[in-house]
C-alpha positions as CSV (number, residue, x, y, z in Angstrom):
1,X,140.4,52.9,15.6
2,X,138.2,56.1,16.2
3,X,138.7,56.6,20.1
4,X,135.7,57.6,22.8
5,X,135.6,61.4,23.3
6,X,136.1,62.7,26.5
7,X,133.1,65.0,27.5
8,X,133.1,68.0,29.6
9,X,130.1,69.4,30.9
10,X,129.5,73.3,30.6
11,X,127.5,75.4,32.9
12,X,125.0,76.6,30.8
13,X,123.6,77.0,27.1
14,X,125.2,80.5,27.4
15,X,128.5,79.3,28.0
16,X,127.8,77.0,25.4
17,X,127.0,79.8,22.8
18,X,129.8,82.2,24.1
19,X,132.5,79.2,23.4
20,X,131.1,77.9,19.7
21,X,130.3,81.5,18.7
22,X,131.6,84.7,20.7
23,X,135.1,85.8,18.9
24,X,135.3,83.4,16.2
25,X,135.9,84.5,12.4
26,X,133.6,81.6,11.7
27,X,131.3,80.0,14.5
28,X,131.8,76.5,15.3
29,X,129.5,73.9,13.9
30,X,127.3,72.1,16.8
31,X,126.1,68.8,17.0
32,X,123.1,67.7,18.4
33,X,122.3,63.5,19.1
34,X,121.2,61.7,22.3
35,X,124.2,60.9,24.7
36,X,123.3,59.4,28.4
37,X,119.6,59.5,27.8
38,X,119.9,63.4,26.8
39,X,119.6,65.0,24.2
40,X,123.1,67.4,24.0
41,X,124.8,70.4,21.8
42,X,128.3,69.2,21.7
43,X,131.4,70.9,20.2
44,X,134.6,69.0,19.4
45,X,137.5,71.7,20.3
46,X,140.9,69.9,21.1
47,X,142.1,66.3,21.2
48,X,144.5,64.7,23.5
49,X,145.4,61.0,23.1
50,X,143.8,60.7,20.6
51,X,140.6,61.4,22.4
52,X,138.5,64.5,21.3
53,X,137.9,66.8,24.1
54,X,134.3,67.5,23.6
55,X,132.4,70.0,25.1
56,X,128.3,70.0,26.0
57,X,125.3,71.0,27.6
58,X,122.3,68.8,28.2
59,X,118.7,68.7,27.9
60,X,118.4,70.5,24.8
61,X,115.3,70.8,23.1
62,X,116.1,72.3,19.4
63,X,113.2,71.3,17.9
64,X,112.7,72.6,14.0
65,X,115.3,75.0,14.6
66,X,118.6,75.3,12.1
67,X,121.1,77.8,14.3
68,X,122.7,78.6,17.6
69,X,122.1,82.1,18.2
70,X,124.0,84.3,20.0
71,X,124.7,88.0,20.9
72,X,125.1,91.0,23.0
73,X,122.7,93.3,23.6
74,X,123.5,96.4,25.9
75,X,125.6,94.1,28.1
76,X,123.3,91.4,28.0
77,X,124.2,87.7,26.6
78,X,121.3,86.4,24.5
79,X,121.8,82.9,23.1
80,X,118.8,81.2,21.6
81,X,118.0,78.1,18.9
82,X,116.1,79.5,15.7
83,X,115.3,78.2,12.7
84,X,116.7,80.9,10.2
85,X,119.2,83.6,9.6
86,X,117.6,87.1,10.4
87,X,119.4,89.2,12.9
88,X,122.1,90.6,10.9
89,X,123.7,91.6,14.5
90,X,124.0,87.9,15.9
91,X,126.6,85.2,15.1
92,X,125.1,81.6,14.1
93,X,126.3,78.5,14.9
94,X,124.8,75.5,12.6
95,X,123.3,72.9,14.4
96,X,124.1,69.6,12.7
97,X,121.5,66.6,14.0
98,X,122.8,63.2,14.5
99,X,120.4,59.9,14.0
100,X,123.0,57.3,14.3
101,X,126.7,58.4,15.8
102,X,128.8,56.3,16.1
103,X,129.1,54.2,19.0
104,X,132.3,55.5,20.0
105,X,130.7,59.1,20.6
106,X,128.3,57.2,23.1
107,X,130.7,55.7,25.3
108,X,132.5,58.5,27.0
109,X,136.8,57.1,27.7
110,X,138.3,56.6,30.4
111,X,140.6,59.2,31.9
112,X,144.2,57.5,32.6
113,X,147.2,59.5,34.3
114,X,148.3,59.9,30.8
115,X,145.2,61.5,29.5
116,X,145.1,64.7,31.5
117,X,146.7,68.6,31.1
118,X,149.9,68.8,33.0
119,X,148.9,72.0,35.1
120,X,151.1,75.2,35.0
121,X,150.6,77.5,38.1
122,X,151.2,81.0,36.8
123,X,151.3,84.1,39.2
124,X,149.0,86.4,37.8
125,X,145.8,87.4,35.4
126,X,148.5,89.6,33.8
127,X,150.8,86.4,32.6
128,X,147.6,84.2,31.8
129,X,146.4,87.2,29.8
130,X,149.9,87.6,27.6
131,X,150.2,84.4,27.3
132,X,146.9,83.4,25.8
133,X,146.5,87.2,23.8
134,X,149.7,86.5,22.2
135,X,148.8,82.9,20.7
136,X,145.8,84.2,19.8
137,X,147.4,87.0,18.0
138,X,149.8,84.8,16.1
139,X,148.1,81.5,16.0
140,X,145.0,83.3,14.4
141,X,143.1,80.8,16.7
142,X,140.9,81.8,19.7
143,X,142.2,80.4,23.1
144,X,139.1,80.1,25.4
145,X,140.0,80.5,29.3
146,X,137.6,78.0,31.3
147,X,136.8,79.0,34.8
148,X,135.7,76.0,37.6
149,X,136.0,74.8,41.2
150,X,138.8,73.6,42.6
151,X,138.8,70.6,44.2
152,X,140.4,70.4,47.9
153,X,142.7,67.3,47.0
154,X,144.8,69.5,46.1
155,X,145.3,71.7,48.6
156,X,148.6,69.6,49.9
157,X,150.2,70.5,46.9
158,X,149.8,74.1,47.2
159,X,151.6,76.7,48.9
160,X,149.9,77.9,52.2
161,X,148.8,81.5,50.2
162,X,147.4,79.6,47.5
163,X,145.5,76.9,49.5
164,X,141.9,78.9,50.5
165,X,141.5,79.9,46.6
166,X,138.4,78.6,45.4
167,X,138.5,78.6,41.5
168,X,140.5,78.0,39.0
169,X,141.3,80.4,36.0
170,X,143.5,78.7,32.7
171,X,143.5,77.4,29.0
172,X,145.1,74.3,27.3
173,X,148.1,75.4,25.1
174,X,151.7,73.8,24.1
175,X,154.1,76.4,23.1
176,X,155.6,74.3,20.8
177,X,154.3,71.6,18.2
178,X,157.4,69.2,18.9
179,X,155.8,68.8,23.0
180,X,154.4,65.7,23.8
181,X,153.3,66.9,26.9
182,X,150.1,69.2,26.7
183,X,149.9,72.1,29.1
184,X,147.1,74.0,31.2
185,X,148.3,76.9,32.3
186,X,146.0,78.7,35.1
187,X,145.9,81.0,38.2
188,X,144.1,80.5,41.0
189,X,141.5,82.9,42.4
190,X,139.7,83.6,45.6
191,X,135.9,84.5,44.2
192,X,134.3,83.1,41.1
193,X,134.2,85.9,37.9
194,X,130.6,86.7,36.7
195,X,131.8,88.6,33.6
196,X,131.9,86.9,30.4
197,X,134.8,88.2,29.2
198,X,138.7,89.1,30.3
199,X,140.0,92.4,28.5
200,X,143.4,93.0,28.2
201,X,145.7,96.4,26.8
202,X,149.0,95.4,25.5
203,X,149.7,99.5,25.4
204,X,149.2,100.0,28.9
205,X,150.6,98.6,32.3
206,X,146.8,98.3,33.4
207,X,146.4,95.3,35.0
208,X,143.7,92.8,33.2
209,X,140.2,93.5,34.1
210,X,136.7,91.6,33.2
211,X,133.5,92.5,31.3
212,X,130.2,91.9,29.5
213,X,131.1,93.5,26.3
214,X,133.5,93.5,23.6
215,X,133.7,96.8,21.8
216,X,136.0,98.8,23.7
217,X,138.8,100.0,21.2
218,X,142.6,99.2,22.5
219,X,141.7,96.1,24.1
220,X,142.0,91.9,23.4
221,X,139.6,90.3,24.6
222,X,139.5,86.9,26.3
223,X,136.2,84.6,26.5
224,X,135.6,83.0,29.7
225,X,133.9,79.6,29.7
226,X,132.5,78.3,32.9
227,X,132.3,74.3,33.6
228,X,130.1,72.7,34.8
229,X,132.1,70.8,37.5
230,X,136.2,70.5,37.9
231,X,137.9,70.0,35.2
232,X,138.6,66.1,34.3
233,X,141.9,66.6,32.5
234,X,144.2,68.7,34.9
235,X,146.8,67.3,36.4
236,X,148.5,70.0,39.4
């Protein structure tokens, strides 16, 4: 039986583009269909359970247009729906339109104690960067790091250093395929990041730093999605 998706709401049609698009040998096919009286982009990433984690924006209008546009132009995001291929410089996303989904898309699940990231504190941008360079690296698979609020429940649980951060920094990863528990590993910081992306050197001792572009030679790079809200699934 095809299980409800679990839906996670991004922060904007940018984020949206940056995730399906930005650092992908192939961009990410989009889908488009009516979901809580709105009509949504969403992108089916991950699954857990047996739910697909399914990420979206709302209040989409695509119109005629085919594609999800997206680029960077002198440090500047542009994202955009279109109806053809032209721009030679921009990565497309193909927007695929939905008259009838199933009902199961439509019906988001519920989220059980079972059904959520076991969270993995790390100390530093430095480990969260190795960490997620080197699975990209040898996974060949981009690892997004999502950025959102964190929430004051769980504060208790925190040492007292840790307890005035404000947002949360991480990516969903099991080091191993034989884990049956999944993993978010994330550090905790005290001002929200406006780049787009994390760069990181694995030739120098430099510590991680952020950035609008990607074209820097020597570097990884590391796209930074921002929620919309906390994050559902993660459990410190």
């Amino acid at each position: 039986m095809l299980k409800s998706p679990i839906y996670i709401k991004l922060k904007s049609l940018n984020d949206f583009a940056r995730l399906v698009c930005s650092l992908e040998r192939i961009p990410i096919p989009i889908y488009e269909y009516s979901y809580q009286n709105s009509d949504i982009f969403a992108a089916q990433l991950d699954t857990l359970n047996g739910h697909s984690i399914t990420y979206y924006v709302d209040n989409i209008k695509s119109g005629e247009n085919q594609y999800l546009s997206y680029k960077i132009n002198n440090n500047n995001e542009e994202a955009a729906m279109v109806h053809s291929i032209k721009d030679t410089s921009a990565l497309y996303s193909p927007i695929i339109k939905l008259s009838i989904p199933p009902q199961s898309f439509l019906k988001p699940a519920k989220i059980g104690a079972t059904t959520k990231y076991t969270g993995v504190g790390l100390r530093d941008l430095f480990s969260l960067s190795k960490l997620v360079a080197y699975h990209t690296i040898y996974e060949e698979s981009t690892l997004p790091l999502f950025l959102f609020p964190k929430t004051g429940s769980n504060d208790s649980d925190l040492p007292d250093e840790e307890s005035n951060m404000k947002y949360v920094l991480g990516s969903h990863l099991n080091l191993t395929d034989s884990s049956d528990t999944s993993y978010f590993y994330y550090v905790l910081l005290e001002e929200v990041i406006e780049k787009y992306f994390m760069k990181f050197s694995m030739q120098k001792s430099t510590a991680p730093s952020f950035s609008n572009h990607i074209d820097e030679h020597g570097f990884i790079y590391l796209k930074i999605i921002k929620l919309h809200d906390v994050h559902p699934l993660i459990k410190f």
